[in-house]
C-alpha positions, 0 to 999 in steps of 0.5 A, spaced: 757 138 318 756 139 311 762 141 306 761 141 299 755 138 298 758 131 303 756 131 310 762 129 314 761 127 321 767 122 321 775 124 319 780 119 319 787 121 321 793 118 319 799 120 323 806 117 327 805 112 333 812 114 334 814 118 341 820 121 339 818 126 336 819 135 337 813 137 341 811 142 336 807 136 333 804 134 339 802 140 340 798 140 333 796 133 334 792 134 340 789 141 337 786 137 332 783 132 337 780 138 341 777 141 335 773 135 333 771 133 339 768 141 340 766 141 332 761 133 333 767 130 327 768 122 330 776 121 329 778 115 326 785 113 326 790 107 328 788 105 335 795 107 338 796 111 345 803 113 343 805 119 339 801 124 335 795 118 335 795 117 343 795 125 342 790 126 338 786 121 341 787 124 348 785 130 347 779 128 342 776 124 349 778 130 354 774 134 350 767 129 350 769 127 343 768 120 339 774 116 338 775 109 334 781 106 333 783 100 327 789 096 328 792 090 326 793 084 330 800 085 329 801 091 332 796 090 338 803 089 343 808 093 339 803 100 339 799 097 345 792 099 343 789 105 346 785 102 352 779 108 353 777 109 346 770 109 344 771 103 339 776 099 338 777 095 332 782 089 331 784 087 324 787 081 321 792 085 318 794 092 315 790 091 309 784 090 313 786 096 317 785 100 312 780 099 309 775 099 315 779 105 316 776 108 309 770 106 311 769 108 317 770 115 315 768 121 311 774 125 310 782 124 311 787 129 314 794 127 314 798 130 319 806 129 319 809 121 319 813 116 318 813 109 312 805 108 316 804 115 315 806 114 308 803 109 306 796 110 308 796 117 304 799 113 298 793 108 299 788 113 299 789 117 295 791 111 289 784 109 291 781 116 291 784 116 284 782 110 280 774 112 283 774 107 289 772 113 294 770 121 292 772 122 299 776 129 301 783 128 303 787 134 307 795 133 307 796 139 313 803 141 310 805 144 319 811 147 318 813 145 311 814 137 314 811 134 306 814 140 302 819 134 299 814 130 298 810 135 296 815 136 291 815 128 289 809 129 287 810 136 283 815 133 279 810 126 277 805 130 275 810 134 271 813 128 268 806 126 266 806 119 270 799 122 274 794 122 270 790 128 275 792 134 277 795 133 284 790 137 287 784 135 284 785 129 289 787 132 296 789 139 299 794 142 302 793 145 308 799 150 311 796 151 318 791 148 324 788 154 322 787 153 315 784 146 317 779 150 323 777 155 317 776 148 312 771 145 317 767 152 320 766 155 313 760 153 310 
C-alpha cells in the first residue's frame, strides 16, 4: 500500500493489555485487526493475548492476516504471550521492545491505553521529533478518549516547549472510518 509516496505494509499498534475495559474498545480493536488483515498491513504490536492487543491480534489472525508480536521477557507471564501469532519476538526488555517494534514497522496507530500505551506514543513520537524516524504516527482519538492529552499537548505547543507543531508529527483521526478512508484512499 503506497501512502504519501511511503510504502506501508506494516502498522504498529499500541494499545492496552488491560481486560477490564468497555466493550466499545474491543469492538474498535478488533475492527482494526480485520481491516489489516483484508488490506495486506502485517500488524505489529505488544504480543499479548489479553485486551485490546489479544483483540487486535485475534481478529488479524481470523482474517488471514500476518501478526507479530515484541514483548519484553518481563512481561512474558504477566501479559502471557499470545501462543497463535505468525512471529513472536522475546525482547530484553522495554527499550529493546520498542525499538524492534520501530522497526518492524512502517506506520503507528495508537489506540486508547494506559501508561504503556503512553509511554510508547511518547517515545515514537519524541523519536519522530529529533529525526530518528519520518514514519507516520495515527492517534485515533474513538470516542474523545485522548481529547485531555490532546489538550496536554496544545497547551506545550502554546506555551513553545515543542519546537513543531503537533501535527506536523502525528494525526488525529476521530473515527475507524477516518482510519479505513486513510488507508484505502490513495
Amino acid at each position: 500500500m503506497l501512502l504519501a509516496n511511503r510504502e506501508i505494509n506494516s502498522l504498529c499498534v499500541f494499545c492496552a493489555s488491560s481486560s477490564k475495559v468497555d466493550e466499545k474498545y474491543y469492538s474498535i480493536a478488533a475492527s482494526v485487526g480485520d481491516f489489516c488483515a483484508k488490506e495486506n498491513l502485517t500488524v505489529v504490536y505488544g504480543g499479548a493475548q489479553a485486551g485490546l492487543m489479544g483483540r487486535v491480534a485475534d481478529a488479524a489472525l481470523g482474517s488471514g492476516g500476518e501478526v507479530i508480536g515484541v514483548m519484553p521477557e518481563i512481561l512474558s507471564d504477566r501479559e502471557r504471550a499470545h501462543k497463535g501469532l505468525s512471529c513472536l519476538y522475546i525482547t530484553k526488555d522495554m527499550h529493546e521492545r520498542q525499538k524492534k517494534m520501530a522497526d518492524l514497522s512502517d506506520a503507528f496507530l495508537i489506540l486508547p491505553g494506559g501508561l504503556g500505551t503512553l509511554a510508547e506514543f511518547f517515545e515514537i513520537l519524541t523519536w519522530k521529533q529529533i529525526g530518528l524516524h519520518e514514519k507516520p504516527i495515527f492517534l485515533l482519538n474513538i470516542y474523545g478518549f485522548w481529547d485531555p492529552l490532546l489538550n496536554m499537548i496544545e497547551s506545550v505547543a502554546q506555551e513553545r516547549f515543542l519546537h513543531e507543531n503537533p501535527s506536523d508529527l502525528f494525526q488525529i483521526l476521530h473515527s475507524l472510518e477516518d482510519f479505513q478512508n486513510f488507508f484505502t484512499l490513495e
